[in-house]
LUMVEXBA-79836 format. One record per residue: residue in one letter; residue number from 1; x, y, z of N, C-alpha, C, O, CB in turn. Coordinates in nm, 2 decimals, decimal comma. Each point is the difference from the previous one (the first is absolute). Glycine has a CB too. Example, Ala and Ser with C-alpha at 12.3 -4.5 7.8 and 13.67 -1.06 7.14 Angstrom:
KOLLO rest  nr   n_c1   n_c2   n_c3  ca_c1  ca_c2  ca_c3   c_c1   c_c2   c_c3   o_c1   o_c2   o_c3  cb_c1  cb_c2  cb_c3
KOLLO    A   1   1,32  -0,57   0,78  -0,09   0,12   0,00   0,09   0,12   0,00   0,10   0,00   0,07  -0,29  -0,12   0,05
KOLLO    S   2   0,15   0,23  -0,19   0,09   0,11   0,00  -0,08   0,11   0,08   0,05   0,11   0,01   0,07  -0,17  -0,23
***
This chain:
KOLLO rest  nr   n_c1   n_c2   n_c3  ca_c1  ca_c2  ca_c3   c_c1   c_c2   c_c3   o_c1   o_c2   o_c3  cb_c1  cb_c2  cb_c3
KOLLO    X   1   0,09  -0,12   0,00  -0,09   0,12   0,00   0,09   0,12   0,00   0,11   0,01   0,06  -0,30  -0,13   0,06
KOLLO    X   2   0,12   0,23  -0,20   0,14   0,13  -0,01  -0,10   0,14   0,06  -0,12   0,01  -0,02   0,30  -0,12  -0,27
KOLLO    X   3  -0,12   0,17   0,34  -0,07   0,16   0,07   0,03   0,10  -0,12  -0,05   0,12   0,00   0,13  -0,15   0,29
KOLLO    X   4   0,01  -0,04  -0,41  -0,01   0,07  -0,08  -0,06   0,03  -0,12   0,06   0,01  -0,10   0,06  -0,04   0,22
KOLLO    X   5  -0,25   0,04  -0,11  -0,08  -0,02  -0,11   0,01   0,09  -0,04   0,00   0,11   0,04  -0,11  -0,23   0,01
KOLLO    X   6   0,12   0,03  -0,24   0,04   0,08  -0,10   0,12   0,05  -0,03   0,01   0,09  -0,09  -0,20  -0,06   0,11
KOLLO    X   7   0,28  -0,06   0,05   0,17   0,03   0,00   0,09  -0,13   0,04  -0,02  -0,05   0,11  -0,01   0,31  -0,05
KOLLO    X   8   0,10  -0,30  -0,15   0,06  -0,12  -0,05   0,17   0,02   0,01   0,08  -0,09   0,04  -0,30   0,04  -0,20
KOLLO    X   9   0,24   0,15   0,11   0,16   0,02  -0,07   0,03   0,14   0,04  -0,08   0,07   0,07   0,05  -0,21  -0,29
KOLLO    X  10   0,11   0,18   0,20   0,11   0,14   0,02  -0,05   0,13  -0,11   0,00   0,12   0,01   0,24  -0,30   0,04
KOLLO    X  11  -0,29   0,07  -0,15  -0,06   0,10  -0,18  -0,11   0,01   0,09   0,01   0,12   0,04   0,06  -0,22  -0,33
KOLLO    X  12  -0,15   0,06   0,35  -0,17   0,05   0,08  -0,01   0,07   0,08  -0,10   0,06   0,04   0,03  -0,21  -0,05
KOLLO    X  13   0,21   0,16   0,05  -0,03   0,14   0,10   0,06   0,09  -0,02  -0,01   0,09   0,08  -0,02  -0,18   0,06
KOLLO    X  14   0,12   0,09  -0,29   0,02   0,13  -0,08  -0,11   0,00  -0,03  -0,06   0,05   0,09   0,27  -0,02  -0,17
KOLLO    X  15  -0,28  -0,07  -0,01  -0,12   0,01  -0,08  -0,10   0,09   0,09  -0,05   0,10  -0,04   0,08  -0,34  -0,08
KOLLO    X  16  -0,05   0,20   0,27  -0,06   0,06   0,14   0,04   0,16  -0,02  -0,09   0,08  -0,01   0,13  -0,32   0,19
KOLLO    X  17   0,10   0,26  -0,18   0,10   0,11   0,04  -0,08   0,11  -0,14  -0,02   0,11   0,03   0,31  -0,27   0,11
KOLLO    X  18  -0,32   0,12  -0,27  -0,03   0,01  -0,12  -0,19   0,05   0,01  -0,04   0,09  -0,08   0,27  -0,29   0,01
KOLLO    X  19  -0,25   0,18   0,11  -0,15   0,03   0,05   0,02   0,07   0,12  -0,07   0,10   0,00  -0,03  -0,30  -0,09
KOLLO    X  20   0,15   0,19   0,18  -0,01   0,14   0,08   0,05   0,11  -0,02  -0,02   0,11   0,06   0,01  -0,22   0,06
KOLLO    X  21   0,13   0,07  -0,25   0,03   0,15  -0,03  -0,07   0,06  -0,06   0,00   0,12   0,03   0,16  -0,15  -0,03
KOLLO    X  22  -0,25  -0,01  -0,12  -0,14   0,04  -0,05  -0,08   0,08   0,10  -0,07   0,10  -0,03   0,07  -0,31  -0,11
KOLLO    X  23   0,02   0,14   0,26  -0,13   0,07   0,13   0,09   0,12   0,05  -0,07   0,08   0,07  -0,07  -0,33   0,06
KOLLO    X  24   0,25   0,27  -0,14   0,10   0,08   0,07   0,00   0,14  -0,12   0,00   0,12   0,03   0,17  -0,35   0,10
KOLLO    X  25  -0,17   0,15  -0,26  -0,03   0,13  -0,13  -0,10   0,07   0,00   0,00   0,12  -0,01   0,08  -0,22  -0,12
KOLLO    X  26  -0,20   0,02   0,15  -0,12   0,06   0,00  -0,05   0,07   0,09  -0,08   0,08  -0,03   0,05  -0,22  -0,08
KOLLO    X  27   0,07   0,14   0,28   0,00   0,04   0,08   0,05   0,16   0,02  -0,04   0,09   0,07   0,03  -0,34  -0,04
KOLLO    X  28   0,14   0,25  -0,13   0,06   0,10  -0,01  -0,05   0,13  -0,12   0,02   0,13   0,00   0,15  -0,31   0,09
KOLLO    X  29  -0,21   0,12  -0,14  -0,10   0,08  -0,13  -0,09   0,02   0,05  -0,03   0,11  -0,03   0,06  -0,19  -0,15
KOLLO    X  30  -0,13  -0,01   0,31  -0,12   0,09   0,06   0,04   0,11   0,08  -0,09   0,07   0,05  -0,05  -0,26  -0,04
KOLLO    X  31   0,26   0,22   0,02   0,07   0,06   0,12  -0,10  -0,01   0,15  -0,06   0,10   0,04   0,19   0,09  -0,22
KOLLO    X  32  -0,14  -0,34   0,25  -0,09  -0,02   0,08   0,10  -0,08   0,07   0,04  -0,11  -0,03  -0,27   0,13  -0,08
KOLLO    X  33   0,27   0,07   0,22   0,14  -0,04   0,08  -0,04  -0,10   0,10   0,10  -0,08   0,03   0,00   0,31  -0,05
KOLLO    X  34  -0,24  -0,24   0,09   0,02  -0,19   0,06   0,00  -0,11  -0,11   0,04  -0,11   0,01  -0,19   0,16   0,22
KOLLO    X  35   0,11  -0,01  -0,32   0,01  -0,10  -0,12   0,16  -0,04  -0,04   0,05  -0,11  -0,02  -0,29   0,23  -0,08
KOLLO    X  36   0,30   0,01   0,09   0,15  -0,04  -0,05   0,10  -0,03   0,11   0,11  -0,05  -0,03  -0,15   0,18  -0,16
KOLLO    X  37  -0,03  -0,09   0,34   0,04  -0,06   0,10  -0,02  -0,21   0,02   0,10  -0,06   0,05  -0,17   0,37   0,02
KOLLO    X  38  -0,05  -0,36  -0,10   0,00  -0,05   0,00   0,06  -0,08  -0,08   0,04  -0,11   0,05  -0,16   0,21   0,06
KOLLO    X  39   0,14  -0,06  -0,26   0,02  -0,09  -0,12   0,16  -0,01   0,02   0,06  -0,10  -0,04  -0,29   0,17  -0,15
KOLLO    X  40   0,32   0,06   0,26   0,14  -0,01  -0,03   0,04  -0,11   0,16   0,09  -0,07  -0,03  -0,06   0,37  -0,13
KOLLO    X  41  -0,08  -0,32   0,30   0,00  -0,08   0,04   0,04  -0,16  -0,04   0,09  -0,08   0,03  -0,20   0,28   0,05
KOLLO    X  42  -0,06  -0,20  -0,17   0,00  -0,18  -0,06   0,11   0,00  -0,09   0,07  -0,11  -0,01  -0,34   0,07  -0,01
KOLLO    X  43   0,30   0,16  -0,04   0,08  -0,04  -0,12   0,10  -0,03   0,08   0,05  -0,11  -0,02  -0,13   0,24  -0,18
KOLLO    X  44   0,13  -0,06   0,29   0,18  -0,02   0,07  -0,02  -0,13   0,05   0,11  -0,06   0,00  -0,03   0,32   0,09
KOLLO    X  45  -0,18  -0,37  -0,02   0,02  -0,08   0,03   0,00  -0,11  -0,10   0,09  -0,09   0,00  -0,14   0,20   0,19
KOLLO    X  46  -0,06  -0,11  -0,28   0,03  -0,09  -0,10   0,15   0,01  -0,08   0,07  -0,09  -0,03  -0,33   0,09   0,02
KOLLO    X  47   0,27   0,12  -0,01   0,15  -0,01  -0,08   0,13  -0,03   0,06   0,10  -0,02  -0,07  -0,19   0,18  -0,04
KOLLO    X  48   0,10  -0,16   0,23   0,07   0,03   0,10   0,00  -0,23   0,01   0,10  -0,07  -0,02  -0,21   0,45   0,15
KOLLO    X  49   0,00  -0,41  -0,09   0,00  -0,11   0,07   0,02  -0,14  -0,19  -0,04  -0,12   0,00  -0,15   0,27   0,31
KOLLO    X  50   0,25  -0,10  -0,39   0,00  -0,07  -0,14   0,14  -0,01   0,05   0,07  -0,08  -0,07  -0,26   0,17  -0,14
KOLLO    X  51   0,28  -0,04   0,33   0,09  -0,08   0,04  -0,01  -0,12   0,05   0,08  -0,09  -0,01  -0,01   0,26   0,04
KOLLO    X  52  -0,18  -0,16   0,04   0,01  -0,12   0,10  -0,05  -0,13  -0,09   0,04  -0,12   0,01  -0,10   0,28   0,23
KOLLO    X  53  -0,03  -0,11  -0,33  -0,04  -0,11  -0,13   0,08  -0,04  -0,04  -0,03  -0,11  -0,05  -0,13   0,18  -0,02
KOLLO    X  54   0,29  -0,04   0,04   0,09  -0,01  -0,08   0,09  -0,08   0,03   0,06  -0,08  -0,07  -0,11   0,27   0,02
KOLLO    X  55   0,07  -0,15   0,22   0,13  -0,10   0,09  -0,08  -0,14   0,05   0,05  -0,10   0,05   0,10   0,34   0,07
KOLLO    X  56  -0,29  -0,22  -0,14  -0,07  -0,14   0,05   0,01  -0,09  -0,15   0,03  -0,12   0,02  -0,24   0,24   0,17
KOLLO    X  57   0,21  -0,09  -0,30   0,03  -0,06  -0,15   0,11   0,02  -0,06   0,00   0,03  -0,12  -0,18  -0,02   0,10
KOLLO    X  58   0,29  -0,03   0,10   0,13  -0,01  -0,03  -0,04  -0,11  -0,12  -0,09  -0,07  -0,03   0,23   0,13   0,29
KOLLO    X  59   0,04  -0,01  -0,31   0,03  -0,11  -0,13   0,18  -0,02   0,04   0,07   0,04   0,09  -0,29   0,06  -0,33
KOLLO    X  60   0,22  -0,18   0,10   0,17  -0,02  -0,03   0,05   0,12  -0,05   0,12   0,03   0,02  -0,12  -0,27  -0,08
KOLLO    X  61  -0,08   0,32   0,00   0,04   0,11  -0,06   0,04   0,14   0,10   0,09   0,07  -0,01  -0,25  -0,19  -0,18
KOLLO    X  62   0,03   0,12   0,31   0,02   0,09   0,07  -0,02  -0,02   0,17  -0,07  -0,08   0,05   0,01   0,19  -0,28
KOLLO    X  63   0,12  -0,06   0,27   0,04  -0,01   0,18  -0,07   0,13   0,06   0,01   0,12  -0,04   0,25  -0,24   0,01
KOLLO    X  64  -0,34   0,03   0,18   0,02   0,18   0,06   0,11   0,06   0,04   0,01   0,07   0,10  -0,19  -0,09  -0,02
KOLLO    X  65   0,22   0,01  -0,12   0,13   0,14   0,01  -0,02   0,04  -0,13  -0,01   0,12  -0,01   0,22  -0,18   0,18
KOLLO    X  66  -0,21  -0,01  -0,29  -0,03   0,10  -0,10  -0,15   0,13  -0,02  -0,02   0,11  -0,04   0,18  -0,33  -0,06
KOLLO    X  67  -0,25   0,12   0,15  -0,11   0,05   0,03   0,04   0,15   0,10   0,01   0,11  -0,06  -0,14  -0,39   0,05
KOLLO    X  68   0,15   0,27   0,14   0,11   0,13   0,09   0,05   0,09  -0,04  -0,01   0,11   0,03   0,06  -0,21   0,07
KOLLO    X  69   0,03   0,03  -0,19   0,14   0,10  -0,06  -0,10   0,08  -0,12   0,04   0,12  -0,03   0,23  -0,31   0,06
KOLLO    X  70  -0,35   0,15  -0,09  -0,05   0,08  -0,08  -0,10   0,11   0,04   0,00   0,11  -0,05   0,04  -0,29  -0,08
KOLLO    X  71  -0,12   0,13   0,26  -0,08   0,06   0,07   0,06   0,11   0,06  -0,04   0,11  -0,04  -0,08  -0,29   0,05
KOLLO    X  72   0,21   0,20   0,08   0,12   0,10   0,03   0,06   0,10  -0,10   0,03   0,12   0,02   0,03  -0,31   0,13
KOLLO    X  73  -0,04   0,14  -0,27   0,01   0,07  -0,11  -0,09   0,10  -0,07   0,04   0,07  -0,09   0,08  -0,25   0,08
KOLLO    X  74  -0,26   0,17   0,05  -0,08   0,05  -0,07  -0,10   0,08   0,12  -0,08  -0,06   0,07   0,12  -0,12  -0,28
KOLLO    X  75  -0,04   0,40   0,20  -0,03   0,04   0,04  -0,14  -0,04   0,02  -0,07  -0,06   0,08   0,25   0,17  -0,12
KOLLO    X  76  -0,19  -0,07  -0,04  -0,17  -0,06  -0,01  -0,05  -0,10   0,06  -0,11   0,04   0,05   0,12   0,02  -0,23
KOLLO    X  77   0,01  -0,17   0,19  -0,04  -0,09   0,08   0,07  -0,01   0,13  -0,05  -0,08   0,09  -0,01  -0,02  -0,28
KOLLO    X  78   0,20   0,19   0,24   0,01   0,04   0,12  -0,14   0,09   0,07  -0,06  -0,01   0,11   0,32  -0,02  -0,19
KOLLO    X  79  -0,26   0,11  -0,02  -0,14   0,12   0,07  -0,11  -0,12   0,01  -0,05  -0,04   0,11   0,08   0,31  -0,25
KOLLO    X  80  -0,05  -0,32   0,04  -0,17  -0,12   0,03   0,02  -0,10   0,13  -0,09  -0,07   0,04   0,03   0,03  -0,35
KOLLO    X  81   0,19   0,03   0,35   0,05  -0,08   0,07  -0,05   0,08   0,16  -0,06  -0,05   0,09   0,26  -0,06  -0,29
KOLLO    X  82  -0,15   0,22   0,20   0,00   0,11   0,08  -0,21   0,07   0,07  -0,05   0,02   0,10   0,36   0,03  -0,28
KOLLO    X  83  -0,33  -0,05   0,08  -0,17  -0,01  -0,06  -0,02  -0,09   0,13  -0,03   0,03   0,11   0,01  -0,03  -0,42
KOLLO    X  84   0,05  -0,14   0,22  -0,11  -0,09   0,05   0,03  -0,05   0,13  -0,07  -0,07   0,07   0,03   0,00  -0,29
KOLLO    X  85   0,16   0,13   0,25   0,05  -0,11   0,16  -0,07   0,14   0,10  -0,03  -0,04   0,11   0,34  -0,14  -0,17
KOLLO    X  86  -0,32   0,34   0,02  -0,04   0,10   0,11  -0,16   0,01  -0,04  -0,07   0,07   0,08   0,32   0,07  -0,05
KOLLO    X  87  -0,31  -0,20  -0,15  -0,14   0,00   0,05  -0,06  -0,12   0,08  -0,12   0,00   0,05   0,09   0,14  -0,24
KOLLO    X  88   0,11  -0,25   0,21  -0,02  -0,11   0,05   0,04  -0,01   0,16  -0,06  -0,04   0,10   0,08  -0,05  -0,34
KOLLO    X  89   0,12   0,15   0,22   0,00   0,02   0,16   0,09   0,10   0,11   0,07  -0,01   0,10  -0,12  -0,21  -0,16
KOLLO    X  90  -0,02   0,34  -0,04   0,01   0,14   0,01   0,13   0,04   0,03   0,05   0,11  -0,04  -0,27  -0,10   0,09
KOLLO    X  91   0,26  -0,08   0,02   0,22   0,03   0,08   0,04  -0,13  -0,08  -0,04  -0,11  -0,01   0,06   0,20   0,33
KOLLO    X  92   0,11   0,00  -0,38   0,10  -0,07  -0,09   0,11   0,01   0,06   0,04   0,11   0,02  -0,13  -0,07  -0,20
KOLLO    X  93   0,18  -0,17   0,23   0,06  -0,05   0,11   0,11  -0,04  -0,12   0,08  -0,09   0,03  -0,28   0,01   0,19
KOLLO    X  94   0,22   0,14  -0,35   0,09  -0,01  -0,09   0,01   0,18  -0,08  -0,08   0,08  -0,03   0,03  -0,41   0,01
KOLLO    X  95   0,24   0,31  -0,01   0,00   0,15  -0,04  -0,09  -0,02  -0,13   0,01  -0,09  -0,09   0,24   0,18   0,19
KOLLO    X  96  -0,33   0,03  -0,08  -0,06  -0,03  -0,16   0,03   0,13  -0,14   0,06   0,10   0,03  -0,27  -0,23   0,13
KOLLO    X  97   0,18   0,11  -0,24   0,08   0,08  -0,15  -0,11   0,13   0,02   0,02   0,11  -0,05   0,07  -0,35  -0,16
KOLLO    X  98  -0,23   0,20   0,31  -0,08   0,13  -0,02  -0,06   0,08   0,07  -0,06  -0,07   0,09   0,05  -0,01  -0,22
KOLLO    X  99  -0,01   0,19   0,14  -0,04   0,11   0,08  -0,10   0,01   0,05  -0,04  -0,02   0,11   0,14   0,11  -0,19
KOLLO    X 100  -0,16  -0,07  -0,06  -0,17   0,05   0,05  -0,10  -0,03  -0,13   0,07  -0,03  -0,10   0,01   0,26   0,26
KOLLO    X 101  -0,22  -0,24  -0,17  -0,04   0,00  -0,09  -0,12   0,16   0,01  -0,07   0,01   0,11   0,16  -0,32  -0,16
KOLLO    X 102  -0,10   0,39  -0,05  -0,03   0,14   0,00  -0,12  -0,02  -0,12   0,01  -0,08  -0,10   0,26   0,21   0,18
KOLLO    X 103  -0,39  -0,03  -0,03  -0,08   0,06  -0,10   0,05   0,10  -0,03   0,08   0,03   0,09  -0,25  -0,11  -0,04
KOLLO    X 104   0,14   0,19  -0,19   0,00   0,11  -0,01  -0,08  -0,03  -0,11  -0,02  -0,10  -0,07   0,22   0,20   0,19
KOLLO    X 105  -0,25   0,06  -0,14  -0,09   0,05  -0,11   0,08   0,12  -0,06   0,07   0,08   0,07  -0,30  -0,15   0,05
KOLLO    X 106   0,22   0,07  -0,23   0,10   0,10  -0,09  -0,10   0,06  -0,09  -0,07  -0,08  -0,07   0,30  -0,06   0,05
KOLLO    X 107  -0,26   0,25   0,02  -0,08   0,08  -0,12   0,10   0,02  -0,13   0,10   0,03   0,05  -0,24   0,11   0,13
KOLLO    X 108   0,16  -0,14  -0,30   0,03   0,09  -0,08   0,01   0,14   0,00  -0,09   0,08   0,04   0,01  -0,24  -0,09
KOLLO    X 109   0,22   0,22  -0,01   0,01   0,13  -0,02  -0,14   0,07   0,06  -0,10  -0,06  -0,01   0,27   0,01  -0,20
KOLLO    X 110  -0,17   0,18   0,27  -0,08   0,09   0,04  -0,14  -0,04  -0,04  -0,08   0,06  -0,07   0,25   0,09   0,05
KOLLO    X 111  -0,19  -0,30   0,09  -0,14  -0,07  -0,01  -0,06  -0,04  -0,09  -0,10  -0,06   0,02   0,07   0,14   0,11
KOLLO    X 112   0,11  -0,03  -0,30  -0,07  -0,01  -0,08   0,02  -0,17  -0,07   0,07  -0,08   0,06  -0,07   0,37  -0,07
KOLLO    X 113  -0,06  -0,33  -0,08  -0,02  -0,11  -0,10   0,04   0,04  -0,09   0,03   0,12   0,00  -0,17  -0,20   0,05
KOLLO    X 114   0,17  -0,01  -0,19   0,05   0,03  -0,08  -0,06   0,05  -0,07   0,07   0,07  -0,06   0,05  -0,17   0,09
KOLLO    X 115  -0,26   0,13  -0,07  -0,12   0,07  -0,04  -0,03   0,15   0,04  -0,06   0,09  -0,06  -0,01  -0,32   0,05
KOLLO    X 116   0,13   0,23   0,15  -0,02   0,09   0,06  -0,09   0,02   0,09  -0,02   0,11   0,06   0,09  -0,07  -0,21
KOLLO    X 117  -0,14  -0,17   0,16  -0,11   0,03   0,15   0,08  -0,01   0,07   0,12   0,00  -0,03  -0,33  -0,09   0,01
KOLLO    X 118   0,15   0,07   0,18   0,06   0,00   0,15   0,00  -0,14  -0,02  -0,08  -0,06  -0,07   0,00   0,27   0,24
KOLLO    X 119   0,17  -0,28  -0,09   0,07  -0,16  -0,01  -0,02   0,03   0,16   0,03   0,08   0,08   0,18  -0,15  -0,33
KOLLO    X 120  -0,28  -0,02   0,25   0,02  -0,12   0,15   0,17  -0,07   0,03   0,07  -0,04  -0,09  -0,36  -0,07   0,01
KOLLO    X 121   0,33   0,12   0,21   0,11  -0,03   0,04   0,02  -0,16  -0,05  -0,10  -0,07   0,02   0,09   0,27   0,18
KOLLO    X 122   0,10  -0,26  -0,25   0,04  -0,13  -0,01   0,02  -0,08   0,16   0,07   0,03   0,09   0,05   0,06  -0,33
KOLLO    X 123  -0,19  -0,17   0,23   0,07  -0,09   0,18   0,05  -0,09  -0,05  -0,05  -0,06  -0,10  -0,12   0,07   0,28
KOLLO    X 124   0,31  -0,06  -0,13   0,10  -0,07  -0,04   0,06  -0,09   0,16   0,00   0,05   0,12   0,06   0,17  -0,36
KOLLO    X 125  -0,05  -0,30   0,21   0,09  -0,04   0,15   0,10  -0,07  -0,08  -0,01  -0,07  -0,10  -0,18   0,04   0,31
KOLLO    X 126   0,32   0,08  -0,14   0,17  -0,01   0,01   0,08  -0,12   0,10  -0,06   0,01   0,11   0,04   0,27  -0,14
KOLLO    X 127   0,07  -0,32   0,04   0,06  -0,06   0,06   0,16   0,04   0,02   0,08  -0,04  -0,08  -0,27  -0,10   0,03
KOLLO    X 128   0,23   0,21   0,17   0,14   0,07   0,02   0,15  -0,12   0,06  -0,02  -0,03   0,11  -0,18   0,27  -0,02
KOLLO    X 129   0,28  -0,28  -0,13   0,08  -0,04   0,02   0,10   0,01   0,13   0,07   0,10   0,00  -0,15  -0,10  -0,23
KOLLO    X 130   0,08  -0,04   0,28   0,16   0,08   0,11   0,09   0,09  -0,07   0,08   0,06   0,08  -0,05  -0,27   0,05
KOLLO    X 131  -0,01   0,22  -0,25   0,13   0,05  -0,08  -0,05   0,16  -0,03   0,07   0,10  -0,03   0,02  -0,37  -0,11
KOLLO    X 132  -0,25   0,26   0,17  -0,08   0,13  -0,03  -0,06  -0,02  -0,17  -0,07   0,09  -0,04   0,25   0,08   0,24
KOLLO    X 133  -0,15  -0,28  -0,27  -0,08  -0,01  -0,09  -0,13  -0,03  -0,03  -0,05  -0,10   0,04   0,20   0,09  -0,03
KOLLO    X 134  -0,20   0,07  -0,08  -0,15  -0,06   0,02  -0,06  -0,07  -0,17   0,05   0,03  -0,11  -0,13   0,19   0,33
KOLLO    X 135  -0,01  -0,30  -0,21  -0,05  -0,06  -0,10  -0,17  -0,03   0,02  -0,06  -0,02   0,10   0,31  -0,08  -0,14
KOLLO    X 136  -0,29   0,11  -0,07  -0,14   0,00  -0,06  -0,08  -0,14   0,06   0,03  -0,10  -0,05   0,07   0,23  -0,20
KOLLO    X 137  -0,20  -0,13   0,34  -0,02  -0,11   0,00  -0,05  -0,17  -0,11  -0,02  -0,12   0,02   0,01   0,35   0,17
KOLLO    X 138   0,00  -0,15  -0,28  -0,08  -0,07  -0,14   0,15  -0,07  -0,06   0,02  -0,12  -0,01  -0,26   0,33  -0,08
KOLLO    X 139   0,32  -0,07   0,07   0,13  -0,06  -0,03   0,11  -0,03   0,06   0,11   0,00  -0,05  -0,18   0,08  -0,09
KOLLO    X 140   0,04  -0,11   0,27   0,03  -0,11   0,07  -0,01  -0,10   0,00   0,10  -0,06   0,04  -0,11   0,15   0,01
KOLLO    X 141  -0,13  -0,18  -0,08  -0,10  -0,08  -0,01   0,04  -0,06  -0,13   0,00  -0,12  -0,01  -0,17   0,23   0,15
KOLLO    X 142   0,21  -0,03  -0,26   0,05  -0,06  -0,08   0,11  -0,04  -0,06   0,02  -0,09  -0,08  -0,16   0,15   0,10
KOLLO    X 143   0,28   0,05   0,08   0,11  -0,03   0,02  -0,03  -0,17   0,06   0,01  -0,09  -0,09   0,09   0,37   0,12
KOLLO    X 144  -0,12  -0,31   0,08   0,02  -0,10   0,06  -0,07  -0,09  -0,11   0,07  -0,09   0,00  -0,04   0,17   0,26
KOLLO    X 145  -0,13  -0,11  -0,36  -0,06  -0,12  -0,07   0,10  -0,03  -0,09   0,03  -0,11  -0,03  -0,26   0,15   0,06
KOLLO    X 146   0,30   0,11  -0,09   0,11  -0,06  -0,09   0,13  -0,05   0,07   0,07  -0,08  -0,06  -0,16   0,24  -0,10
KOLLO    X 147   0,10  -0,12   0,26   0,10  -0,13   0,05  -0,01  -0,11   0,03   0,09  -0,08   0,00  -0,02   0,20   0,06
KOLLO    X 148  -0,19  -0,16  -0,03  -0,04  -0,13   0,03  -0,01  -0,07  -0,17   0,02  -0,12  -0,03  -0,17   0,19   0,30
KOLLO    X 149   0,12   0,00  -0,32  -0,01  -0,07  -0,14   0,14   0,02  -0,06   0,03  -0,05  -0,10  -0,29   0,08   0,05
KOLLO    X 150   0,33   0,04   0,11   0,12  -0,05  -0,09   0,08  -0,12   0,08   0,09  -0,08  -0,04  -0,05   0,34  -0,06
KOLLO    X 151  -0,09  -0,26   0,21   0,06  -0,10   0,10  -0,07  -0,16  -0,07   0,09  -0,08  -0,02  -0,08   0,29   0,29
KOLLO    X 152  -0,11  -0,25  -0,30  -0,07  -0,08  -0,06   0,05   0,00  -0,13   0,04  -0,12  -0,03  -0,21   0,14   0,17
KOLLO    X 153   0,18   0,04  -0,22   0,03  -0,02  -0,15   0,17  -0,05   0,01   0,06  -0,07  -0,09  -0,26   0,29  -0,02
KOLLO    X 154   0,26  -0,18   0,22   0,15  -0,03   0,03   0,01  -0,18   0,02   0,07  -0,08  -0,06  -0,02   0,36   0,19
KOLLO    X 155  -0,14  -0,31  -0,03   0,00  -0,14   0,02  -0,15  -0,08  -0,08  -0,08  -0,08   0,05   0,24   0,15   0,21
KOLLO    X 156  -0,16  -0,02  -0,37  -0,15  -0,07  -0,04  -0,09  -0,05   0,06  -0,04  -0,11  -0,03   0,12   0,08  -0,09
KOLLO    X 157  -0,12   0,11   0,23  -0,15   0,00   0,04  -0,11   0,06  -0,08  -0,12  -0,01   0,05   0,22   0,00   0,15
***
């Protein structure tokens, strides 16, 4: 009997990671901040935990330590890593790569649109690095899928 219904393999829970970024895009286009609150959460744990899928379906080809060593290598899934361990259990008892994660709303030049009406402020949420960098939460979300898929296309998964 499996708890994991409907996920089989390491590809199912990218596939998972793949569909919540859909919920993480769309979320961000409604600019409806418990929505993208919520969707960037799921996403950091599903993307985040295609490690653990990964070191449970070891091969000859690949080791967890290769699984690690790639994971350590890649900001992006350091932040989703970071994500998912401080919404789960809020104190992070490891140094982590990230700061904070930030809303802001940005208007356009002197409020206007490019038409020229008054433009509504953009709501965006950022995610700030320790280094003081910050990144886009969307393209974050998709920084980290393309590493995981280059990590898979590397060992043919």
């Amino acid at each position: 009997m499996s708890l994991t219904f409907g996920l089989k393999t390491p590809r199912d829970l990218l596939e998972k990671a793949h569909r919540e970024f859909a919920i993480l895009e769309s979320a961000a286009m409604m600019q409806d901040e418990t929505q993208v609150a919520d969707a960037l959460f799921n996403f950091a744990v599903t993307a985040y935990h295609v490690k653990d899928w990964l070191e449970h379906h070891l091969s000859r080809s690949r080791s967890a330590i290769d699984v690690d060593a790639y994971v350590a290598r890649s900001p992006a899934l350091l932040i989703c890593r970071d994500l998912c361990n401080a919404g789960k259990h809020v104190v992070l008892e490891y140094k982590a790569v990230t700061e904070a994660v930030l809303a802001s709303s940005e208007s356009t030049p002197a409020g206007l649109a490019p038409d020229g009406s008054r433009s509504a402020p953009v709501y965006r949420v950022v995610v700030v690095r320790k280094d003081g960098s910050a990144i886009d939460s969307v393209t974050l979300a998709a920084q980290a899928l393309d590493d995981w898929e280059r990590f898979f296309a590397t060992y043919g998964l």
